[in-house]
N, C-alpha and C positions, 0 to 999 in steps of 0.2 A: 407102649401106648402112644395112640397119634396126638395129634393137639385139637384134634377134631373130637376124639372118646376123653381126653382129659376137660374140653370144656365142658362138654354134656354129663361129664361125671360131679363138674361144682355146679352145672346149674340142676341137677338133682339135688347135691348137698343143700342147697339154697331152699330150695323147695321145701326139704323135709325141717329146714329151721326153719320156717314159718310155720309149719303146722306144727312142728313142735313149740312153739311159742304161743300158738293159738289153744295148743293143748293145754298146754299151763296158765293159760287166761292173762299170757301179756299181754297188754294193749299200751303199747309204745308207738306214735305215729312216728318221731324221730326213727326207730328200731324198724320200723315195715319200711318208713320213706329209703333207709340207706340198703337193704336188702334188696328194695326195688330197684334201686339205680343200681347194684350189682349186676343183677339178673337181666337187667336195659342192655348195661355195655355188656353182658358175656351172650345177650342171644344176638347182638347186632354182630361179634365179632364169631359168633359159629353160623351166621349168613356169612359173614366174608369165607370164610374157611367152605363150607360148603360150594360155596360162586367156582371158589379156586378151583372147586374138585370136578366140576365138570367140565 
């Protein structure tokens, strides 16, 4: 697996917890705010990764 299919493989993971967390009727703004900033620095660092690639 590259490091380019393993980031986009956790920012899918990430994704599907939030809708799994919307499915069960969490509403934690703490729990969205830290998932967001996850998914901030994993899609900034699969632009970098992508830049690299061309």
């Amino acid at each position: 697996m590259t490091l380019r299919e393993a980031l986009e493989k956790r920012e899918q993971e990430l994704l599907e917890l939030l809708d799994e967390a919307k499915r069960l009727n969490v509403h934690s703004a703490e729990f969205e705010s830290l998932v967001a900033a996850q998914l901030t620095g994993l899609r900034h660092a699969l632009g970098l990764v992508r830049k690299e690639e061309e």
